[in-house]
C-alpha positions as CSV (number, residue, x, y, z in Angstrom):
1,X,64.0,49.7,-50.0
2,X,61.1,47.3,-50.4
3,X,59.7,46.7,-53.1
4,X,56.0,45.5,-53.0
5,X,55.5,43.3,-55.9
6,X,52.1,43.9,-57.4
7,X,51.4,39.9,-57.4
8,X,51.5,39.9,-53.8
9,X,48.8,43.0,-53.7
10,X,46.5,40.3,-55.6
11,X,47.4,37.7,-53.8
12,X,46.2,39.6,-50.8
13,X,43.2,40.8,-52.7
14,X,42.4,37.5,-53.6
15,X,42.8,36.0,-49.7
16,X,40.5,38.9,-48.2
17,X,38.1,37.9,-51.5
18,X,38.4,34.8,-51.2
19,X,37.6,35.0,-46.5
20,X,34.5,37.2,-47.1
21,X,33.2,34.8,-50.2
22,X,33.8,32.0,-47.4
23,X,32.5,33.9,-44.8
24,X,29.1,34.8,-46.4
25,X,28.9,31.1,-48.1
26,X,30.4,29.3,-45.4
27,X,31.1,30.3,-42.0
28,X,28.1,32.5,-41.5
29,X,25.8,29.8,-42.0
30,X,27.9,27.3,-39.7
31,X,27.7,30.0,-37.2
32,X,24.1,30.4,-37.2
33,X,23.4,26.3,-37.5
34,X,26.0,26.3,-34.5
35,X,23.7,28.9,-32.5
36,X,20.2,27.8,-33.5
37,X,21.6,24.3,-31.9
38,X,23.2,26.1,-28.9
39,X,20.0,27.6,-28.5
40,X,17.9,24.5,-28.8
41,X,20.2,22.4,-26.7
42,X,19.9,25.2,-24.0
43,X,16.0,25.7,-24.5
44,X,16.3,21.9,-24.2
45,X,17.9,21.5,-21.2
46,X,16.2,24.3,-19.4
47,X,12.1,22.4,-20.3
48,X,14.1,18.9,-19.2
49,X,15.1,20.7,-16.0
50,X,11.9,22.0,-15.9
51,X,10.3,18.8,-16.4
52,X,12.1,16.7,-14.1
53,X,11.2,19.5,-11.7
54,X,7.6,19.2,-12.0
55,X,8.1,15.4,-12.0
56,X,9.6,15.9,-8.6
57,X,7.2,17.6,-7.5
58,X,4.3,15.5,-8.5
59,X,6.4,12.2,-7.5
60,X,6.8,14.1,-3.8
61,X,3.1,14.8,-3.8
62,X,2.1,10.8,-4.8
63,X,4.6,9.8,-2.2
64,X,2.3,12.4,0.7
65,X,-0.6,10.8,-1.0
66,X,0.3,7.2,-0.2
67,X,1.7,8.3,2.7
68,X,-1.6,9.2,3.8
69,X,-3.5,6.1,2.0
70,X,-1.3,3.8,3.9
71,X,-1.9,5.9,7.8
72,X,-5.3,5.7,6.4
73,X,-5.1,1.9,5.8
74,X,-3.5,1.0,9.0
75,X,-6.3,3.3,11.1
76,X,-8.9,1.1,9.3
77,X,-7.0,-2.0,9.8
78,X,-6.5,-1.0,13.2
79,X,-10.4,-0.4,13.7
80,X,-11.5,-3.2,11.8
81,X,-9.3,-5.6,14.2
82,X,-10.3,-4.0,17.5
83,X,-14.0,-4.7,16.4
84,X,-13.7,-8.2,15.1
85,X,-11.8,-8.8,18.3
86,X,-14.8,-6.8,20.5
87,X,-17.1,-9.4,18.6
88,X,-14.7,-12.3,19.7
89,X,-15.6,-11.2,23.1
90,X,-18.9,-10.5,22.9
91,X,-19.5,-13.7,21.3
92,X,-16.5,-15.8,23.9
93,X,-19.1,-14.0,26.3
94,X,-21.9,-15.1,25.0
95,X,-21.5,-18.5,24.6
96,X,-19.7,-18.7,28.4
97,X,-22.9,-17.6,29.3
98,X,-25.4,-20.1,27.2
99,X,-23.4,-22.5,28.5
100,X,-23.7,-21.6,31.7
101,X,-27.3,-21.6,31.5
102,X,-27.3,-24.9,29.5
103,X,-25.3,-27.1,32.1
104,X,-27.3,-25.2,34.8
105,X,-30.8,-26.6,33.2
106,X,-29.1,-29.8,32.5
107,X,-28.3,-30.1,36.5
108,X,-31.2,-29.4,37.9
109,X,-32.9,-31.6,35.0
110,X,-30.6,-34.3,36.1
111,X,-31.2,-33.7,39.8
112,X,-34.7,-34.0,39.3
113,X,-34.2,-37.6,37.4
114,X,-32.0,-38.3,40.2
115,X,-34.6,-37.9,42.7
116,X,-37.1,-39.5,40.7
117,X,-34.8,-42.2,40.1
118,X,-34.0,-42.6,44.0
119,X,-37.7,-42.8,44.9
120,X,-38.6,-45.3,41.8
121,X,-35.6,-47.5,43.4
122,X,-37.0,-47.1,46.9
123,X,-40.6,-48.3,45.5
124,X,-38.6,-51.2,44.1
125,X,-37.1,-51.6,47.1
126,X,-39.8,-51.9,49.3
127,X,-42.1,-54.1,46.6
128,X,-38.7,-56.3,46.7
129,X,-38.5,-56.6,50.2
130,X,-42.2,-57.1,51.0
131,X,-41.5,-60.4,48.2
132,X,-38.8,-61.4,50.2
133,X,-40.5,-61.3,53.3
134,X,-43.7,-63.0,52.2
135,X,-41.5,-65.5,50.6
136,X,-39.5,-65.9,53.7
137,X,-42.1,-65.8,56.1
C-alpha cells in the first residue's frame, strides 16, 4: 500500500500556508488595486462618453446657431443690397431728371440769346447797309 510520508503532509501544509499568507499579503491587494482601476477606467470611460456626448450636443447646437447667424446675415445682406440699389435708382432718377430740367433751362436760355442775337445782327445789318448805301449813293 501507500505509504504517505509525513514530510509530504508538511510540505502540503506548508504550500496551503504558504497560498493563504500570499493570498492575504499578495494577491488580495493586487485584486483589489486591479478592480479599483477596472472601476475607474470604466467610471472613466462612461464621464468621457458622456462628455463627448454633451460636446456633441452643444457642437450641433453652435452649428444651428450659425446656421441661423449666417440665414440671418445673408437676409440682411440681401436687404441692405436691394436698398442701396433702390437708392441707385432713386438717385440714377433723380439726377436724369435735374438734368432734364437743366438742359431744358439751358435751351430755352440759349434760344432766347439766339433770338436776341438774330435781332442784334439784323440792327447791325441794317445800320451796315444804310452806311453802304449812303456811302454808295
Amino acid at each position: 500500500m501507500l505509504d504517505l510520508n509525513s514530510s509530504f503532509i508538511w510540505i502540503f501544509f506548508l504550500i496551503w500556508l504558504l497560498y493563504l499568507i500570499l493570498n492575504r499579503i499578495y494577491f488580495k491587494p493586487i485584486n483589489e488595486i486591479i478592480t479599483a482601476r477596472e472601476t475607474k477606467i470604466s467610471a472613466d470611460s462612461n464621464r468621457q462618453e458622456s462628455m463627448v456626448a454633451e460636446i456633441e450636443t452643444r457642437t450641433g447646437a453652435i452649428e444651428a446657431q450659425l446656421s441661423q447667424a449666417r440665414k440671418e446675415a445673408q437676409q440682411i445682406k440681401e436687404g441692405l443690397l436691394k436698398n442701396g440699389e433702390e437708392i441707385r435708382n432713386r438717385t440714377v432718377t433723380s439726377a436724369k431728371e435735374q438734368a432734364v430740367r437743366v438742359l431744358a433751362e439751358k435751351m430755352s436760355q440759349l434760344e432766347s440769346e439766339i433770338v436776341a442775337a438774330e435781332n442784334t445782327l439784323e440792327m447791325q445789318i441794317s445800320v451796315f447797309s444804310d452806311k453802304i448805301k449812303q456811302a454808295y449813293l
